[in-house]
C-alpha positions in Angstrom: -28.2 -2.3 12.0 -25.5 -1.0 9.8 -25.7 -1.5 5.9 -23.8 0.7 2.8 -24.0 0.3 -0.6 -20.9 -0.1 -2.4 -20.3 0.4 -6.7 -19.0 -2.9 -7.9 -16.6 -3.3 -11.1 -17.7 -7.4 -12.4 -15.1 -8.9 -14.6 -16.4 -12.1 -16.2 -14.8 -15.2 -17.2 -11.7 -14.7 -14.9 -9.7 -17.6 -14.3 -8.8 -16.5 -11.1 -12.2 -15.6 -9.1 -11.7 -13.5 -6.1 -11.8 -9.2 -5.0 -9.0 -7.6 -7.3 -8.7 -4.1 -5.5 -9.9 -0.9 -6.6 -11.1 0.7 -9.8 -12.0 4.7 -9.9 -13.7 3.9 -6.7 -15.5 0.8 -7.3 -14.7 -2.8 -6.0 -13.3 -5.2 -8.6 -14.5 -8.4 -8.3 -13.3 -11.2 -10.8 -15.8 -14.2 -11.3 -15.4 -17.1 -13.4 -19.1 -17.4 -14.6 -20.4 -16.3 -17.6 -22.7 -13.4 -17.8 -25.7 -15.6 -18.9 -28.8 -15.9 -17.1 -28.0 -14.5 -13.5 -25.0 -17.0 -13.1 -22.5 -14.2 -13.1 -24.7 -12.2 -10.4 -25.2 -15.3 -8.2 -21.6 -15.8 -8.2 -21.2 -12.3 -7.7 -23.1 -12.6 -4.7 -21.9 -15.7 -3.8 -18.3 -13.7 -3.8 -19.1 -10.9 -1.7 -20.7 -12.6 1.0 -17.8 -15.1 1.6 -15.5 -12.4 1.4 -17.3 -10.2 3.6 -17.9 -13.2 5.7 -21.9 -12.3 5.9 -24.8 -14.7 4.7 -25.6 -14.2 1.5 -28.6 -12.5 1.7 -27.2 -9.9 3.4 -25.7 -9.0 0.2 -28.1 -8.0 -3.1 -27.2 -6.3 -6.3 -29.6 -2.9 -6.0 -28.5 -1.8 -9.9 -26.9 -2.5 -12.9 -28.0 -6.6 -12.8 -27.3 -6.3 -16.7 -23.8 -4.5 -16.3 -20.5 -5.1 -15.5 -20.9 -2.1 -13.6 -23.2 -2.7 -10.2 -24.7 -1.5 -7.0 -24.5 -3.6 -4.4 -26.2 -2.9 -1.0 -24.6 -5.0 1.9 -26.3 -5.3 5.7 -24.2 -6.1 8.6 -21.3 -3.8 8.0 -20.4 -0.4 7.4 -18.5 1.3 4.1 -15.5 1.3 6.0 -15.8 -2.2 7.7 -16.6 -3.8 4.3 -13.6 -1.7 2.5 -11.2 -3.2 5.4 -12.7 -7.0 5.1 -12.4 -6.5 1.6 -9.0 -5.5 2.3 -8.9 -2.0 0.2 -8.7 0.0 3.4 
C-alpha cells in the first residue's frame, strides 16, 4: 500500500482552520485549537484526514508532537496524490 511522509507547518489559534498552501516545502495547516495537551495535534489530525479524505488513523504525527513544525506519515496515498488532494500540486 502506498504511504509518504510529509513536513507539516501547524499554525495555532487560527480563526480560520483549514490547509493554507505551502511554506519552504512544508504543508501549512491552520487549526483553531490551542497547543495544550494534544488538542492542537488531534485537530491536526483530525484536519488532514478530512482533507485527504482518509480515516484518521491513516494519518499520525511521526515528529515534532511538541512543535509547530511536524512530520506526518500518511497511508493510502502517495506524496504526489496527497500534494494534489491537498491541492498544492
Amino acid at each position: 500500500m502506498a504511504s509518504c511522509e510529509l513536513a507539516v507547518r501547524v499554525v495555532p489559534r487560527a480563526s480560520k482552520a483549514g490547509i493554507a498552501g505551502l511554506r519552504q516545502d512544508a504543508v501549512l495547516v491552520r487549526i483553531g485549537a490551542a497547543p495544550v495537551d494534544g488538542a492542537a495535534n488531534a485537530e491536526l489530525v483530525d484536519t488532514l484526514a478530512s482533507a485527504l479524505a482518509l480515516p484518521r488513523r491513516a494519518v499520525s504525527i511521526t515528529a515534532g508532537a511538541t512543535s509547530r513544525t511536524k512530520r506526518v506519515h500518511i497511508e493510502g496515498v502517495t506524496r504526489d496524490e496527497a500534494l494534489k488532494k491537498l491541492g498544492l500540486a
